[in-house]
C-alpha positions in Angstrom: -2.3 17.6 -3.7 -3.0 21.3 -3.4 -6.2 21.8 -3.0 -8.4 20.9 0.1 -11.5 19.8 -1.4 -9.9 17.2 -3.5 -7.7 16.2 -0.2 -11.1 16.0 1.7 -12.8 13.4 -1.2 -9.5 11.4 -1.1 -9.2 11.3 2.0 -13.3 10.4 2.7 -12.6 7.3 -0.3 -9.7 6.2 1.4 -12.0 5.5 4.3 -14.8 4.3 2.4 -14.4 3.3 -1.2 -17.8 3.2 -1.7 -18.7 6.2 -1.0 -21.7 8.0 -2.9 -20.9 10.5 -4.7 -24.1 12.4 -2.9 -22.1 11.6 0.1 -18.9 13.1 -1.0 -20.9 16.3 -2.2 -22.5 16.5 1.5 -19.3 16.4 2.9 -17.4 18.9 1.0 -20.2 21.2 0.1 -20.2 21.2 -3.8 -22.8 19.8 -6.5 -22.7 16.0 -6.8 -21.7 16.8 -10.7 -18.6 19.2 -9.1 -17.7 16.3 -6.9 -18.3 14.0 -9.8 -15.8 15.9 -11.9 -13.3 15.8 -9.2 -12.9 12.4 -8.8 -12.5 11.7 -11.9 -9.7 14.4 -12.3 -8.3 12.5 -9.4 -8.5 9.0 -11.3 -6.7 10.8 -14.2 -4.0 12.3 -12.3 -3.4 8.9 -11.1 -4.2 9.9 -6.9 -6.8 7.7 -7.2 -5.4 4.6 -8.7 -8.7 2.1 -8.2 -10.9 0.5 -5.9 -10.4 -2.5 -4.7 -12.9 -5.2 -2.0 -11.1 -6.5 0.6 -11.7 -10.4 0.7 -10.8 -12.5 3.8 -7.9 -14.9 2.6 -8.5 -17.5 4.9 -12.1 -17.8 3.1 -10.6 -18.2 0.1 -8.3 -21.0 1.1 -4.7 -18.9 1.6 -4.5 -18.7 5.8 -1.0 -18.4 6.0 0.5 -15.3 5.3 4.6 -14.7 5.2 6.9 -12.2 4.3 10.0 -14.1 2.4 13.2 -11.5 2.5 15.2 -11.8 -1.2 18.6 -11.8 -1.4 20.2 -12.3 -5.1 23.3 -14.8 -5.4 24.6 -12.8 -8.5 24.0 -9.3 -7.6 24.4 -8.4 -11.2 20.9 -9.7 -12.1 19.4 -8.3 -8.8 17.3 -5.7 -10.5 15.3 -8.6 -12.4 13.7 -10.0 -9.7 10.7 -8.3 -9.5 10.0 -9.0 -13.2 11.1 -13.1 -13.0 8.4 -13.6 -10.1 6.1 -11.0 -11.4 3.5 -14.5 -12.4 3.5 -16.2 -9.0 0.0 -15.5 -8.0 1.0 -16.4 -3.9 3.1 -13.2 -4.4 0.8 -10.4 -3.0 3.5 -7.4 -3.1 7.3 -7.1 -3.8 9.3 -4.5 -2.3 12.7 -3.4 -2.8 14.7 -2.4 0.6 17.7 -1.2 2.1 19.6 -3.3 4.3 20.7 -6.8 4.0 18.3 -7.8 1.8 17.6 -6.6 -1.4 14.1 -7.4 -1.8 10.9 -8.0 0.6 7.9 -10.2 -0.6 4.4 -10.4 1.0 3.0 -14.0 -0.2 -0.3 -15.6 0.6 -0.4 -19.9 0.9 -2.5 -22.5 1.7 -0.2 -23.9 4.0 3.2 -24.8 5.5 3.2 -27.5 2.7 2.6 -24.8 -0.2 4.8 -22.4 1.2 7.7 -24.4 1.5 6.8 -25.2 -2.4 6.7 -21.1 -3.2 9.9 -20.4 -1.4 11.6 -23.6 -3.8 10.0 -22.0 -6.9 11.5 -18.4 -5.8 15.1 -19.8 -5.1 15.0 -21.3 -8.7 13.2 -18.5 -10.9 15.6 -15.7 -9.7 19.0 -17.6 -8.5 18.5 -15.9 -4.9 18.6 -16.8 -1.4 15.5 -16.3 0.9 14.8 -15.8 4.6 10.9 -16.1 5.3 9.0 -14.7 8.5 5.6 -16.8 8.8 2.9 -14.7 10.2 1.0 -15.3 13.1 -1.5 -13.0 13.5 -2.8 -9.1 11.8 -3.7 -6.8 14.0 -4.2 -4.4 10.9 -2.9 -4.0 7.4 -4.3 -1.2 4.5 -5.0 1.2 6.7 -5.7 4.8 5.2 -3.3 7.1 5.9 -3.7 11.2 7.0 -3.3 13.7 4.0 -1.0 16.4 5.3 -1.5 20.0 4.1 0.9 20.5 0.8 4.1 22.0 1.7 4.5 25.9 -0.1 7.8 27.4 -0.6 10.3 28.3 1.8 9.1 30.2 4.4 5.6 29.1 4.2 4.3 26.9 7.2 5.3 23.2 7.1 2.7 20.5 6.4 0.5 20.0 9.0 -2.1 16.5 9.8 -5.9 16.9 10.0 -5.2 17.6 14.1 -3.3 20.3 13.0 0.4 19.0 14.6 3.4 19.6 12.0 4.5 15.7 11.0 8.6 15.1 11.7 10.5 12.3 9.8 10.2 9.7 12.5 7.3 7.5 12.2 6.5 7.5 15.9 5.5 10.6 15.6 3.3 10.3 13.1 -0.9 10.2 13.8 -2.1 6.7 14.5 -5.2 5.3 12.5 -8.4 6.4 13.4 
């Protein structure tokens, strides 16, 4: 993203989804119609892919939360596995790693009982082996992340956060939430 209005309303959404569009305007300086137009430039280039409300799982009976690390028995097939557990509802995201695993699932259960059930119905739709990691507590999760300045050809300064300090590749450098 180029320009610096639209990484200002991205940015301000990410924070607050519901945002007015008034509010947006306010903050960026333009016509509600001009921020109006934006966003929905933004939704059509696919930055902004939806909106979404965040919903407390435990009040909606799924308290336990787990990450269950995929490992296929027949590595030939390994690239199915996203698609042969696409329609268990428990699973909330599928990843694909690199290490010893091939795959990383966040699932969502009412219970030891129903998890030990999920990981069973895993192991038998995609013919892998599975390592889970209950969790005990979030601290935070969905967080919205800085926009750095866009990178311009060579020679040009780096990327730079909203602080104005140039990101590295190591995450511990990288700005905490706010």
């Amino acid at each position: 993203m180029d320009d610096e209005t639209d990484r200002r309303i991205a940015a301000a959404l990410m924070t607050d989804g519901r945002s007015t569009l008034r509010t947006l305007a306010d903050l960026t300086g333009l016509s509600v119609s001009a921020v109006q137009a934006r966003v929905r430039r933004l939704e059509a280039d696919g930055i902004i892919r939806g909106y979404e409300a965040q919903v407390d799982p435990a009040t909606i009976g799924l308290p336990l939360a787990a990450f269950v690390a995929v490992t296929p028995l027949d590595p030939a097939h390994e690239y199915d596995i996203p698609e042969l557990l696409a329609e268990l509802t428990e699973v909330e995201s599928c990843h694909s790693v690199a290490g010893e695993d091939s795959f990383i699932l966040f699932v969502r259960t009412g219970g030891p009982t129903e998890l030990e059930t999920l990981i069973r119905d895993i192991r038998r739709r995609a013919n892998v082996s599975t390592r889970t990691t209950v969790v005990l507590q979030t601290f935070y999760e969905r967080r919205a992340h800085p926009i750095p300045e866009p990178c311009g050809p060579r020679g040009s300064p780096p990327r730079r956060w909203p602080d104005g300090r140039v990101p590295d590749r190591r995450p511990s450098t990288w700005p905490r939430g706010r």
